[in-house]
N, C-alpha and C positions, 0 to 999 in steps of 0.2 A: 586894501579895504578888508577887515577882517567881522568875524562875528560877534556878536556879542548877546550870550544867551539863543542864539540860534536865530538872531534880528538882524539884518543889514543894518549897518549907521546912516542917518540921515531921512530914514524912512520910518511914515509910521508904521506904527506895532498893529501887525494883523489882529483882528479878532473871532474868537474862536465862539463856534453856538456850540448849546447848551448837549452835554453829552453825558454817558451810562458810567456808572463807578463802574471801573477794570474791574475790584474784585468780587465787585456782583455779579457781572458778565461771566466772568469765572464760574462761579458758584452753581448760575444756573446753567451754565455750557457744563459743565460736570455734571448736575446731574440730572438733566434732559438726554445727554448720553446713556447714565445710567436707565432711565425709564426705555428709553429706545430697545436696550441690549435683552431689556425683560421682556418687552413685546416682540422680537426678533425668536425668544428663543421657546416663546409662550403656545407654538404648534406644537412644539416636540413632547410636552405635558399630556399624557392620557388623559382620559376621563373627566369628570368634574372637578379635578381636583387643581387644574391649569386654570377655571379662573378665582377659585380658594386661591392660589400665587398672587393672581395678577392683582386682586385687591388688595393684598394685605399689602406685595411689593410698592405697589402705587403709593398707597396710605403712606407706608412710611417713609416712602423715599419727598413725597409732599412734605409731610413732619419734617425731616432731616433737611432740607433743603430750604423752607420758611425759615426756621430756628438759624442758621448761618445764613442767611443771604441781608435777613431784617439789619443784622448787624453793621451791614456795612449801606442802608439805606439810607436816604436821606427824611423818609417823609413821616418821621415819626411825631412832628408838630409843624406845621406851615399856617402861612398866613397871606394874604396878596389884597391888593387894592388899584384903584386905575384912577389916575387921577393925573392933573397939570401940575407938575412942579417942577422947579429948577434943576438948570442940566449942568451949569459947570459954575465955579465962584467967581466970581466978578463982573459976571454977565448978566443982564437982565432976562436974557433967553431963554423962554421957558418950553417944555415936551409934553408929549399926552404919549402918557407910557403905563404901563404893565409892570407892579414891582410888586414882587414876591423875597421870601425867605422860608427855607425851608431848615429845620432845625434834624440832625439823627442824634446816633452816641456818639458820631466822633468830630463832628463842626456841623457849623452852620451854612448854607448855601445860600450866595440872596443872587436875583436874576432881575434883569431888566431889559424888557422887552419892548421898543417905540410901539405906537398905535397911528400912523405905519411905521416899519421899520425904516425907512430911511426921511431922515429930518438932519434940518440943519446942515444940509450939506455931509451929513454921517449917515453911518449905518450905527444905529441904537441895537445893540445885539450884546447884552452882557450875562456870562453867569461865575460868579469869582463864590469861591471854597476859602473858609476859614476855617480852619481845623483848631483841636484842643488834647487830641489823644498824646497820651505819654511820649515826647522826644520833641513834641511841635511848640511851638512859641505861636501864640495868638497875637502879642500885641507887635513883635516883630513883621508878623505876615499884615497888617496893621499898618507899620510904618511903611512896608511897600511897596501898599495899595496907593498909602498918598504919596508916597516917591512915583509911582507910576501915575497921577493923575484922574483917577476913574471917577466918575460922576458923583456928584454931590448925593443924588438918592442911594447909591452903591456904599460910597462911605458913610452916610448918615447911619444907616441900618449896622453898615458892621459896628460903628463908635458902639452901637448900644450894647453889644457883647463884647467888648471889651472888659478887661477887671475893672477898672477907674472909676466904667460908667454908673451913676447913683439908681439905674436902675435894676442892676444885682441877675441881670440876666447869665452873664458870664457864670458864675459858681450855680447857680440855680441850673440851667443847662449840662454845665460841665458834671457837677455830680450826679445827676440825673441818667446820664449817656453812662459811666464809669460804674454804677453801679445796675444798672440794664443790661448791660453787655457782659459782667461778669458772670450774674445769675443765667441771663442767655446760654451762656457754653457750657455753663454745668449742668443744664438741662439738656444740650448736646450729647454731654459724655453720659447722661442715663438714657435716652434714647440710642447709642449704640449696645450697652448693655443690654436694655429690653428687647433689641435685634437679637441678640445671642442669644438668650436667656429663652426667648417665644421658639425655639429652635431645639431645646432640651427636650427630656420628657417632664419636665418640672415647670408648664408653662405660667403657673400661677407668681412665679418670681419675676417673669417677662411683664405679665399683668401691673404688678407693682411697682417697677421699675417704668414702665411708664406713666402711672398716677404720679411716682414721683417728679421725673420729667414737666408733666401738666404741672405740676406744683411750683416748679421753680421760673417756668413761663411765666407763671400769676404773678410770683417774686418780683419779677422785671418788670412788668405791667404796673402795677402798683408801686413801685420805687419809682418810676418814669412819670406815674400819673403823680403819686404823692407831690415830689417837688416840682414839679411844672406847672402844677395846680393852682399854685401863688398868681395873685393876678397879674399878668402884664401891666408895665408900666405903661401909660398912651402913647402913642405910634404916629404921628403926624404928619403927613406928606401932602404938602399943596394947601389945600383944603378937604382933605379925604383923611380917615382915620385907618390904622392897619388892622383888619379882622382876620382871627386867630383862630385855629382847630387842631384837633387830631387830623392826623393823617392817614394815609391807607396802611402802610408801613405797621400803624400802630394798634387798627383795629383787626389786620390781617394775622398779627402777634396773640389777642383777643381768641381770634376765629381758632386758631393752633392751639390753645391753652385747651379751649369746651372738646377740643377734636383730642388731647391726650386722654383728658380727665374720661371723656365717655367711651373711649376703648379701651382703656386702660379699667376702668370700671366693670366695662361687660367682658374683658376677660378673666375678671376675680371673679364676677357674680357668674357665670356659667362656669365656673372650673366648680362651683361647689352646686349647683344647679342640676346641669346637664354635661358633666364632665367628659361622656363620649362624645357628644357631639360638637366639642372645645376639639377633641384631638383629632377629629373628622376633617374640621375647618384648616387645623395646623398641619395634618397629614403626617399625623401623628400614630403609632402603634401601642399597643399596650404590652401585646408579649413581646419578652426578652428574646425567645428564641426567631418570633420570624422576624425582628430588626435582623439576628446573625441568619439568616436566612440565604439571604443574598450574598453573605460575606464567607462562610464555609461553605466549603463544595463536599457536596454528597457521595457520601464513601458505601462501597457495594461489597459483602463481605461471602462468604461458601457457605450456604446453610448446614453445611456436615461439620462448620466449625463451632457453629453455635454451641453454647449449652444445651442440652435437651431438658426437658422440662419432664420432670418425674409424673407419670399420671396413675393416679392410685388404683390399685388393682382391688377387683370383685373377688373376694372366695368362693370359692364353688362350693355352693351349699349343696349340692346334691352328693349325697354318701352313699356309700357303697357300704349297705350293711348284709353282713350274711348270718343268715342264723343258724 
């Protein structure tokens, strides 16, 4: 008796509940560690200027961690409804279940959840991924859903993001994701810059460098909302219709954009304002010499070797006159 796909033959296919994208798990175990290492190392910091670190570290490590984790999110539009409808083809047999779909950039996730979980002699526990990102075949993953048999609301919902389907969800989604996710990472690589840059003594290019960042967030906001905005075609399961929304994903995207644009703001507007008290906050120096302060060691030399320093002599105005 051998495997197939990692299934004994002759037994049903276990099912799997509903579980975390690996490479968001990722994203944020990376950099929760990072915040960790800041606060671990954030006694060792003198004075006030340890929690000048700790917010800025925080801020941006929040920034940099939204802007890549969103991407690999699913909830950038969902929709769900509870309603009785039919559980397999042929059967009259119908469920009181939980069916959602949640839409990111890179597929679509529908779930389906019994109300109770187990009917029908089954456990109702589904949550199947249909992806579209560059290498994947949607309608192939499609055919394998009905080679596998999954329930009639499971495949209803995916038919509709199929390319075929006449309700144009498929390219409307797919372009939507592919053009969010691109703008996404390049508003990635200007928030690393603005890291280095806020780190200069030229902190007004960090400044900018993040307005720009903020800007290309909006890019992806607006590319995502532009084509998604089209109305859904109707949704109909049972007797229940599918209600649709933004997601968290999508307004937490939102929340990221106002949080570049206003520090990235108040660091142009105080560089020309209150420019010491910019380099206070950044822990920042102005003279040249005490940045090398710390870096040349101080040299002790023999005063008898010095130059002397000429000091102008008095004449002696009193004469000696004889008569």
């Amino acid at each position: 008796m051998t495997l197939f796909n990692g299934v004994l033959p002759f037994y049903p296919r276990p099912l799997s509940a509903a579980s975390i994208s690996v490479p968001l798990l990722v994203v944020i175990v990376v950099f929760l560690a990072l915040a960790a290492s800041v606060l671990l190392i954030l006694p060792g910091i003198r004075g006030h200027s340890r929690w000048f670190w700790c917010i800025r570290i925080l801020l941006s490590l929040f920034i940099g961690a939204e802007i890549v984790a969103v991407n690999f999110s699913g909830e950038w539009f969902v929709g769900q409804v509870k309603a009785n409808m039919s559980y397999k083809a042929f059967t009259p047999a119908q469920v009181s279940a939980d069916i959602g779909f949640q839409v990111g950039l890179e597929g679509v996730n529908i779930t389906l959840t019994g109300t109770p979980v187990h009917q029908l002699n089954e456990t109702i526990d589904y949550n199947e991924k249909f992806s579209w990102i560059f290498g994947d075949n949607y309608v192939k993953q499609y055919g394998q859903a009905l080679q596998r048999g999954l329930p009639n609301p499971v495949l209803y919902l995916a038919e509709k993001f199929t390319p075929a389907s006449p309700c144009g969800l498929y390219q409307q989604y797919r372009l939507a994701g592919h053009y969010a996710s691109a703008t996404l990472w390049v508003a990635f690589c200007f928030w690393l810059l603005s890291n280095m840059l806020l780190l200069t003594p030229a902190p007004l290019y960090g400044g900018l460098s993040l307005l720009i960042a903020g800007a290309f967030v909006f890019f992806a906001i607006f590319s995502f909302a532009s084509i998604s905005s089209v109305p859904v075609c109707p949704i109909r399961l049972g007797s229940e219709y599918l209600t649709t929304q933004y997601g968290a994903a999508f307004w937490t995207t939102v929340a990221t954009g106002f949080l570049c644009l206003l520090l990235g703001g108040m660091v142009v507007g105080v560089h020309y304002t209150h420019p010491s008290a910019l380099r206070t906050f950044l822990d920042l120096r102005d003279d040249h010499e005490v940045q090398m302060k710390g870096l040349m060691p101080q040299s002790y030399s023999n005063p008898l070797h010095l130059p002397q320093i000429c000091k102008p002599t008095t004449p002696d105005i009193q004469l000696a006159v004889r008569l």
